[in-house]
N, C-alpha and C positions, 0 to 999 in steps of 0.2 A: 372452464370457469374464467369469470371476467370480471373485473369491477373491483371493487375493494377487498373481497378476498384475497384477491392477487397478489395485491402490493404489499404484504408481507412475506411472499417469495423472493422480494428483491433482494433481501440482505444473506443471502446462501454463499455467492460467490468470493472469491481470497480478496480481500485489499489489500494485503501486506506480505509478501515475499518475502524472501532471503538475502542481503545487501551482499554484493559480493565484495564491498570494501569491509564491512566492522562483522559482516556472520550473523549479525540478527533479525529476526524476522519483521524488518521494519520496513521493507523496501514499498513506498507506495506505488501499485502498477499502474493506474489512470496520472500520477503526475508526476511518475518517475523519478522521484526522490526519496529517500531515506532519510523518516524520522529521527534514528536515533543518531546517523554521522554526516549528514546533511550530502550524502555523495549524491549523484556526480561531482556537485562543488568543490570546489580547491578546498584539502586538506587545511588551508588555514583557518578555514569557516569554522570550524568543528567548534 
């Protein structure tokens, strides 16, 4: 199947992991950042 049935198969995969700074499931994997403790960032971010 092709065409615009498809593209509502896009949205199946994780966007948000596990930060391994604060534990919650906020870790974005395409930009590598954590919404909820803004890590990698320096802790002063937060």
């Amino acid at each position: 199947m092709k065409g615009t049935p498809s593209m509502g198969k896009h949205n199946k995969g994780r966007v948000h992991v596990r930060c391994r700074r604060c534990g919650n499931n906020s870790f974005h994997v395409r930009k590598k950042r954590c919404s909820s403790c803004g890590f990698p960032d320096s802790k002063w971010r937060q």
